[in-house]
Residue frames relative to the residue before (quaternion, step in Angstrom):
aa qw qx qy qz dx dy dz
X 1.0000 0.0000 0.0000 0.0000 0.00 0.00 0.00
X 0.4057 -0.6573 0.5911 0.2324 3.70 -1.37 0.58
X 0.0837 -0.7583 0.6421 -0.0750 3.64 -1.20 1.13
X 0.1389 -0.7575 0.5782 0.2696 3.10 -0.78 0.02
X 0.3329 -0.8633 0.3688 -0.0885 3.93 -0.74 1.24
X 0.1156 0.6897 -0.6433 -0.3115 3.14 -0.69 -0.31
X 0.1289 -0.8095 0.5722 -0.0252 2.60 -1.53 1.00
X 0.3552 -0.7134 0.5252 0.2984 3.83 -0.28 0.76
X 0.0032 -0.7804 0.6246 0.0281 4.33 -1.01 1.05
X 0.4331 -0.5467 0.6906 0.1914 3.56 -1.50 0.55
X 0.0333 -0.6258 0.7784 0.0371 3.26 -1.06 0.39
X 0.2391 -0.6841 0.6437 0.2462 3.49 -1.62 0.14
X 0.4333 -0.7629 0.4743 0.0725 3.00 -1.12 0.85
X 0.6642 -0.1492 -0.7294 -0.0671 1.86 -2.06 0.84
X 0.2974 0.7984 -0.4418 0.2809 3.69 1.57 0.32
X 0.3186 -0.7339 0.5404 0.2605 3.52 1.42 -0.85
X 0.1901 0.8702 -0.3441 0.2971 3.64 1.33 0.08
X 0.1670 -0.7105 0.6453 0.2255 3.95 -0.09 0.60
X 0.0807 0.7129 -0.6950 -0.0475 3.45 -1.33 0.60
X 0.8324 0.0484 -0.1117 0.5407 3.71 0.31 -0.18
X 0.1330 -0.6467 0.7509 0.0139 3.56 -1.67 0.85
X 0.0964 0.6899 -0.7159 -0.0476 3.07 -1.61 1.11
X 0.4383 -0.5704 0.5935 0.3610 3.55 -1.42 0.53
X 0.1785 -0.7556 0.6205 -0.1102 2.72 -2.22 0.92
X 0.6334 -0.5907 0.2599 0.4270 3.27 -0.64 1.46
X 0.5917 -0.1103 0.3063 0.7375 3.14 0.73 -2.12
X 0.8195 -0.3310 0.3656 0.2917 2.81 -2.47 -0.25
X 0.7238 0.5123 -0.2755 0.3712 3.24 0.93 -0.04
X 0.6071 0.4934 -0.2454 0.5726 3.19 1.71 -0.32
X 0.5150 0.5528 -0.4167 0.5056 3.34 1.63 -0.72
X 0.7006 0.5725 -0.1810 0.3854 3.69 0.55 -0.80
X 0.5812 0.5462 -0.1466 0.5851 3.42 1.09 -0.75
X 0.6753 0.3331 -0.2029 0.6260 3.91 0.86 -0.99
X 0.8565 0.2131 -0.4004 0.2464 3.56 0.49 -0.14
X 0.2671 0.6929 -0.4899 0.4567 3.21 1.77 0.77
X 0.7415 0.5441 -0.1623 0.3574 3.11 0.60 -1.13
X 0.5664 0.5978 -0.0785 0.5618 3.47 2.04 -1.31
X 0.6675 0.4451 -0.1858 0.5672 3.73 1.48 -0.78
X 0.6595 0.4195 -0.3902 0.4866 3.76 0.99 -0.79
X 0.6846 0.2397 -0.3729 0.5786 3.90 0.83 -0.75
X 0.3967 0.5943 -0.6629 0.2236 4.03 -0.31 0.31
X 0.3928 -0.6133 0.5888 0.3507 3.88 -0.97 0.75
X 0.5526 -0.5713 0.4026 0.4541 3.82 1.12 -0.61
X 0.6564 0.5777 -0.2690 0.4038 3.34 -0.81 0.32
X 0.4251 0.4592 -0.1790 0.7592 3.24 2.39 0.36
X 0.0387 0.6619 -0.7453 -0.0700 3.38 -1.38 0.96
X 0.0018 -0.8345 0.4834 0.2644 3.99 -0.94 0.78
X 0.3162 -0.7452 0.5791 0.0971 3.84 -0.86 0.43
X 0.0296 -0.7204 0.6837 0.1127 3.37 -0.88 0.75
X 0.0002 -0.7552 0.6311 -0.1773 3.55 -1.45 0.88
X 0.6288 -0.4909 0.5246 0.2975 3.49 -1.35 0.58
X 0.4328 0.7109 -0.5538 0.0256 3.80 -0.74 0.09
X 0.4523 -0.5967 0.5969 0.2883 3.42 -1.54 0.69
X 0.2780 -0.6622 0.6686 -0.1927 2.98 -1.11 2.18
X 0.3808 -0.5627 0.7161 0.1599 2.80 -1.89 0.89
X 0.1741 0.8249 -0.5279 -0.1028 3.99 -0.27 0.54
X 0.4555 -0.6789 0.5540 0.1575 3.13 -1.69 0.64
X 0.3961 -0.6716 0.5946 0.1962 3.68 -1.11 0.81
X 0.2814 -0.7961 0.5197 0.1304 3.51 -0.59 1.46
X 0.5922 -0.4888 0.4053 0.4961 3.93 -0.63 0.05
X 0.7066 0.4636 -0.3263 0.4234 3.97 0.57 -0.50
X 0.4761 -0.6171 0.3954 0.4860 3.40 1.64 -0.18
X 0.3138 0.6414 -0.5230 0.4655 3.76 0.89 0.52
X 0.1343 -0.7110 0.6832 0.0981 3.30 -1.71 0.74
X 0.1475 -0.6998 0.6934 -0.0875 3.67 -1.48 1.15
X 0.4628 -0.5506 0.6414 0.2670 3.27 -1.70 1.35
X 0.2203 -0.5986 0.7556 0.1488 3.15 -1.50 1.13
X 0.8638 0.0092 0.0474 0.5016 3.85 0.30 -1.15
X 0.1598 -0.7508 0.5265 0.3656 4.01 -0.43 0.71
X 0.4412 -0.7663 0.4229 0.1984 3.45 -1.05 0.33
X 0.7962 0.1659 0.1581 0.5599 3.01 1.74 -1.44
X 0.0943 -0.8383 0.4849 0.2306 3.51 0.05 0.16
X 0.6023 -0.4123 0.3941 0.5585 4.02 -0.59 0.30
X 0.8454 0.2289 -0.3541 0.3279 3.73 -0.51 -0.78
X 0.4614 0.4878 -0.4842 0.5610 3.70 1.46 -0.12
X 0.5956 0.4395 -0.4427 0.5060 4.26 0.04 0.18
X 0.8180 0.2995 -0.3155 0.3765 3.16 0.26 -0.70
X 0.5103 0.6133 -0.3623 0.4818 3.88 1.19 0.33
């Protein structure tokens, strides 16, 4: 199913590269994890939290996970 999310991502650098997506309650938790995601980073990571249409998956515990983003917020709003 499609959702829109927020979801906190990692990019590598300096490629800018997406490597990891996690969902997020809200914008404040998204924000909080990547304070937290920057103090332990070795560096060479840059994380960003943002709105994006998401393919998500239903985990077995009833938890939900981005399988594929589709859209980011500023690509919606174009």
């Amino acid at each position: 199913m499609i959702e829109t999310v927020v979801a906190l991502c990692m990019f590598m650098m300096p490629e800018n590269k997406l490597i990891e997506h996690r969902i997020q309650t809200d914008y404040k938790t998204c924000l909080s994890m990547k304070r937290e995601s920057m103090r332990n980073s070795s560096g060479g990571t840059d994380y960003r939290c943002g709105k994006v249409m998401a393919v998500i998956e239903l985990n077995i515990d009833g938890s939900k996970s981005i399988k594929k983003i589709v859209k980011s917020k500023d690509e919606q709003e174009n």
